[in-house]
Backbone as a printed PyTorch tensor [residue, N CA C, xyz], in Angstrom:
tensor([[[  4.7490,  -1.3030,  27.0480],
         [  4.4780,   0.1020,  26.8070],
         [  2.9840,   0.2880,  26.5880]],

        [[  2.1690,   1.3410,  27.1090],
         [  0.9440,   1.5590,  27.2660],
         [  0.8220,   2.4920,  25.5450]],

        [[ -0.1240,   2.1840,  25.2210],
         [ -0.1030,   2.7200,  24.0900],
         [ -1.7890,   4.1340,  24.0070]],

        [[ -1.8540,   5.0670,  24.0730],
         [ -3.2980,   6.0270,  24.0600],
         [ -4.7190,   5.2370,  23.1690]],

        [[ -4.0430,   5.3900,  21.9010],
         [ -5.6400,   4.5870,  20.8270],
         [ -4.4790,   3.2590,  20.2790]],

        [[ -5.4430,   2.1530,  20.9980],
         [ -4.7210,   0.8120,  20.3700],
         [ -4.7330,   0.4790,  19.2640]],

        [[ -5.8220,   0.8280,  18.5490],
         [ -5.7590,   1.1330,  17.1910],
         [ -4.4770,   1.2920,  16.2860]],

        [[ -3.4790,   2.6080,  16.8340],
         [ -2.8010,   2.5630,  16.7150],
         [ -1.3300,   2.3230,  16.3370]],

        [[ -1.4870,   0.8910,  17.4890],
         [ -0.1340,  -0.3290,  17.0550],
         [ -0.3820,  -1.1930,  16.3120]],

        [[  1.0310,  -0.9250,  15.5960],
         [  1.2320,  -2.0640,  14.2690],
         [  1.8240,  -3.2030,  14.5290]],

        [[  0.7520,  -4.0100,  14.3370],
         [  1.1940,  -5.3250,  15.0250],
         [  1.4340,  -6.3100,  13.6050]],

        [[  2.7010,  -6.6030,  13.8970],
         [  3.4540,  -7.6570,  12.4670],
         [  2.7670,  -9.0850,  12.5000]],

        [[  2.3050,  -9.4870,  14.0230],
         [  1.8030, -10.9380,  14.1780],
         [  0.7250, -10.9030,  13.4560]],

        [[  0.0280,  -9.9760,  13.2770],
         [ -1.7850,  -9.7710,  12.9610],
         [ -1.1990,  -9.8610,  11.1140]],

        [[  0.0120,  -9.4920,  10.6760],
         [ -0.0480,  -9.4990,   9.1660],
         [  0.5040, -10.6330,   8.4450]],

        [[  1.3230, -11.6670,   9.7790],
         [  1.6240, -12.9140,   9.2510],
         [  0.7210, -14.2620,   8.9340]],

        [[ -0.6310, -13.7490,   9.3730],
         [ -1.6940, -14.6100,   8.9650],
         [ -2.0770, -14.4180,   7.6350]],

        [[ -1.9220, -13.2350,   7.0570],
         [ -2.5850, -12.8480,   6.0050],
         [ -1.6060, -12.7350,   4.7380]],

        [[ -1.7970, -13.6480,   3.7210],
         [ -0.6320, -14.3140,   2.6630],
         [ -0.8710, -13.2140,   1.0870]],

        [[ -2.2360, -12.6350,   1.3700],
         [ -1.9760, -11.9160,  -0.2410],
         [ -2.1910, -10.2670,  -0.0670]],

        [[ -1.3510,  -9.7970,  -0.9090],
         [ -0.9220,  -8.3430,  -0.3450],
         [ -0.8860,  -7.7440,  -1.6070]],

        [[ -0.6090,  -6.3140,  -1.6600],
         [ -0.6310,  -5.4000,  -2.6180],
         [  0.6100,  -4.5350,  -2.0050]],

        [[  1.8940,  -4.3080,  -3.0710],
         [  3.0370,  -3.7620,  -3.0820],
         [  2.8720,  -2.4650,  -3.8640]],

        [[  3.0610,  -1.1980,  -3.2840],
         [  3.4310,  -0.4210,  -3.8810],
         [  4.1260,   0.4570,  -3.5210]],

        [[  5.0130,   0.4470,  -4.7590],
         [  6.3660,   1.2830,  -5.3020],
         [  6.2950,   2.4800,  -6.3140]],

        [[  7.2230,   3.3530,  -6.1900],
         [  7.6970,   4.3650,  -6.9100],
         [  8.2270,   4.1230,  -7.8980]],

        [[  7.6840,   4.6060,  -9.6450],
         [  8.9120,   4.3770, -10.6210],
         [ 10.2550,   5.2270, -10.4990]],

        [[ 11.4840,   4.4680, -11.0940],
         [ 12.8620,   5.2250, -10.9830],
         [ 12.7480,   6.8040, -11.7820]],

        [[ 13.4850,   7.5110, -10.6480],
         [ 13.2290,   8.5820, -10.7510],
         [ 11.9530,   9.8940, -10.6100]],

        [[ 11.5010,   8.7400, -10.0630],
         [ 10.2770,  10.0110,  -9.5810],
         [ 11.1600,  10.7850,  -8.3820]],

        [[  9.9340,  12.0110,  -8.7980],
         [ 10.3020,  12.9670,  -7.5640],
         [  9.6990,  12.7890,  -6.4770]],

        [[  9.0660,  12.4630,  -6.2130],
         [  8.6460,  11.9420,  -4.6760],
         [  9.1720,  11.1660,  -4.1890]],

        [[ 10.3700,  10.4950,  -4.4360],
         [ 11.3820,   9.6340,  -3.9610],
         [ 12.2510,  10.3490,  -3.3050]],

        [[ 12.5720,  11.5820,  -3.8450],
         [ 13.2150,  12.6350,  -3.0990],
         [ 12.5860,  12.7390,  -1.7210]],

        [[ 11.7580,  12.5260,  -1.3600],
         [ 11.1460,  13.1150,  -0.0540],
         [ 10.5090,  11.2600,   0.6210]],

        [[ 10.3800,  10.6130,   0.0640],
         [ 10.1550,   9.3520,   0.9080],
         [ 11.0050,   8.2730,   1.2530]],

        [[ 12.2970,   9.0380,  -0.1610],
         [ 13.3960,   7.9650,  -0.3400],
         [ 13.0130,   7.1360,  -1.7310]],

        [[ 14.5280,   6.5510,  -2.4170],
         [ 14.4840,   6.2570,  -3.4740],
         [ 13.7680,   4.9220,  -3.9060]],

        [[ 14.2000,   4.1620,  -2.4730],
         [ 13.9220,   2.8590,  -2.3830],
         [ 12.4280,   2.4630,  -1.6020]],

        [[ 11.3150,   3.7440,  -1.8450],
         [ 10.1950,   3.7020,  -0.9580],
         [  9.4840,   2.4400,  -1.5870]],

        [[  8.7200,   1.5510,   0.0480],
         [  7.8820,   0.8750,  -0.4910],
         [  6.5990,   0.6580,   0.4380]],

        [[  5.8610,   0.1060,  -0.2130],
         [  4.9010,  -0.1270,   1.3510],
         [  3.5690,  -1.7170,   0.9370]],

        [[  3.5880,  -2.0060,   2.2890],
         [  2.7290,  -3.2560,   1.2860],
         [  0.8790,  -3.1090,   2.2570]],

        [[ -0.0260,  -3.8750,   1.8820],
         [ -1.2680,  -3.9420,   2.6550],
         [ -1.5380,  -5.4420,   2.5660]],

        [[ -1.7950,  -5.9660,   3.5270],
         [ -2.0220,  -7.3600,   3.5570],
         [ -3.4020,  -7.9270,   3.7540]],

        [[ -3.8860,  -8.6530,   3.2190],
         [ -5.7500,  -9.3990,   3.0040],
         [ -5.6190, -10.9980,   3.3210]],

        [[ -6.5510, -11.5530,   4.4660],
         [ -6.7970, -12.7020,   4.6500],
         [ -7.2740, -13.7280,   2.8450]],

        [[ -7.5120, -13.3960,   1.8310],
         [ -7.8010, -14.1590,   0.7910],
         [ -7.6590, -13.2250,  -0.1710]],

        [[ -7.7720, -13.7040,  -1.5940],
         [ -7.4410, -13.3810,  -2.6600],
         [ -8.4200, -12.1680,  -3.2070]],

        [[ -9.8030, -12.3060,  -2.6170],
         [-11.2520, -11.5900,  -3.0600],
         [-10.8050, -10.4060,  -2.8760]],

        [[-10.4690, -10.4770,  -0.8600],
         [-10.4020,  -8.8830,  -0.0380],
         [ -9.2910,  -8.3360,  -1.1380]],

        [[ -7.7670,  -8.9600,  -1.6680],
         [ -6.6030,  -8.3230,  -2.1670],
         [ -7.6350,  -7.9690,  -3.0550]],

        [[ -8.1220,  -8.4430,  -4.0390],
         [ -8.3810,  -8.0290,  -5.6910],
         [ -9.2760,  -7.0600,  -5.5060]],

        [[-10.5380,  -6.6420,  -4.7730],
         [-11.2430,  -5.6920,  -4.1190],
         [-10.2860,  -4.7110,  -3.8930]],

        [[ -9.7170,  -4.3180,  -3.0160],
         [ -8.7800,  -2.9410,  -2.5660],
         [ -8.1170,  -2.6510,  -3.9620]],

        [[ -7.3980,  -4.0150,  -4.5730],
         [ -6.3380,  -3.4770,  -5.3420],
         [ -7.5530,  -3.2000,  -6.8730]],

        [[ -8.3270,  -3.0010,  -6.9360],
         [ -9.2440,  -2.4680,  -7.9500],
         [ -9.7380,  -0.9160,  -7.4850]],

        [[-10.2450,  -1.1860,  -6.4590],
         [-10.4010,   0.2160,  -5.5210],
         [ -8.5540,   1.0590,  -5.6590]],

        [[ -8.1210,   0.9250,  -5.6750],
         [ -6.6100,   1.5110,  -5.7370],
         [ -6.1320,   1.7300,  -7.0330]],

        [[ -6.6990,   1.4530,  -7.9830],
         [ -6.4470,   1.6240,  -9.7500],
         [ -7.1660,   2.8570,  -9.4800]],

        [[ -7.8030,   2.9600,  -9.3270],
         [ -8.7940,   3.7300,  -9.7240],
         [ -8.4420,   5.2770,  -9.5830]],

        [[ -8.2610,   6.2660, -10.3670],
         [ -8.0270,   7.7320,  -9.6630],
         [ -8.6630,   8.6600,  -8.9740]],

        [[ -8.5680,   8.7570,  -7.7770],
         [ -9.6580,   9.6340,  -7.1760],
         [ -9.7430,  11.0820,  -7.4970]],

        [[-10.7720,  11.6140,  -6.4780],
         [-11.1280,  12.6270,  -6.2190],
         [-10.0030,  13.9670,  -5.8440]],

        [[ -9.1780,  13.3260,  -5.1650],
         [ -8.7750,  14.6390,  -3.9970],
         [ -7.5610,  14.8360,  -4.9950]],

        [[ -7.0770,  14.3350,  -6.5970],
         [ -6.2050,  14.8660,  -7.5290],
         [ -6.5920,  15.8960,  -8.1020]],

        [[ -5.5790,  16.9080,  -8.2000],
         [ -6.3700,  17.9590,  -9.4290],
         [ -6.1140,  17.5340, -10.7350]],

        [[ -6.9210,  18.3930, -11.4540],
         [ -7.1000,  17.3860, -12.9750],
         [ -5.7610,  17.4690, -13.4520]],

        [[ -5.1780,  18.3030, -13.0650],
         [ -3.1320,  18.2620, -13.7620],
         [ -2.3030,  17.0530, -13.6460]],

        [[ -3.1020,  16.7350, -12.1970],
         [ -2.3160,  15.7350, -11.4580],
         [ -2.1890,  14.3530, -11.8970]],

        [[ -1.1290,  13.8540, -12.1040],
         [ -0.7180,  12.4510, -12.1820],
         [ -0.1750,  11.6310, -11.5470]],

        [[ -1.2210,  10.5320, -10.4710],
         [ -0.7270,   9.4710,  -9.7470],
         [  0.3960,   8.6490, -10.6520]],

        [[  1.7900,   8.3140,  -9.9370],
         [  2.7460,   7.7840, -10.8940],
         [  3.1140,   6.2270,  -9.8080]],

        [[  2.6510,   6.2620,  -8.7440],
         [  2.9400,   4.8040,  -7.4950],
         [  2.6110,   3.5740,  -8.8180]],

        [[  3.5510,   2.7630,  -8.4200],
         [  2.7600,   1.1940,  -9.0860],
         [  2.3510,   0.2600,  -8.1870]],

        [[  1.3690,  -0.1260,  -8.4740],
         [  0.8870,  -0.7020,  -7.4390],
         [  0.7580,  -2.6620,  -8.0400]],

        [[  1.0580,  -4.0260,  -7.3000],
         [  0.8940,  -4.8540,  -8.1660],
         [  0.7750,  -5.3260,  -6.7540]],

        [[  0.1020,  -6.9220,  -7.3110],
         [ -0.3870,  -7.9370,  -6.5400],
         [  0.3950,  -9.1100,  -6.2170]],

        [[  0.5580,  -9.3570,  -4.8610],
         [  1.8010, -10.1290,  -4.7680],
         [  1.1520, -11.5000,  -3.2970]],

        [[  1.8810, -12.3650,  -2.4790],
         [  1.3520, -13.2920,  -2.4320],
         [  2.6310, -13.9150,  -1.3600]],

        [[  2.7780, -14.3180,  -0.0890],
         [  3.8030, -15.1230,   0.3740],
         [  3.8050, -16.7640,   0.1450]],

        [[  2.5460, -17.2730,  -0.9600],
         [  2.7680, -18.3990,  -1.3090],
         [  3.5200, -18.9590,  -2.4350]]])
């Protein structure tokens, strides 16, 4: 299949090289589970431990584009296929 921006495709081979990752999940009962599903998850994968701990510090962090009401509730933790 021809794909427009290759960019694009998510390629699983390109994430089985890369062993340390950052998992994040929804606590029980949030409401945004309503709309992504209860059991939402999603992971990001890093060739070494530096790149994971970098993003996943960058990802604590609360940004900008919240309004001040707003409360990020995702958990986010550091995880590892070794």
């Amino acid at each position: 299949m021809d794909f427009c921006h290759q960019h694009n495709v998510h390629n699983k081979l390109k994430n089985k090289k890369k062993n340390y990752g950052i998992k994040m999940t929804l606590p029980v009962g949030d409401t945004l589970g309503n709309l992504l599903g209860e059991n939402w998850s999603k992971q990001h994968w890093y060739h070494n431990e530096h790149e994971r701990d970098s993003a996943y510090e960058k990802m604590k962090i609360r940004h900008g584009y919240y309004r001040k009401t707003d409360n990020p509730t995702q958990i986010i933790e550091k995880i590892s296929r070794q």
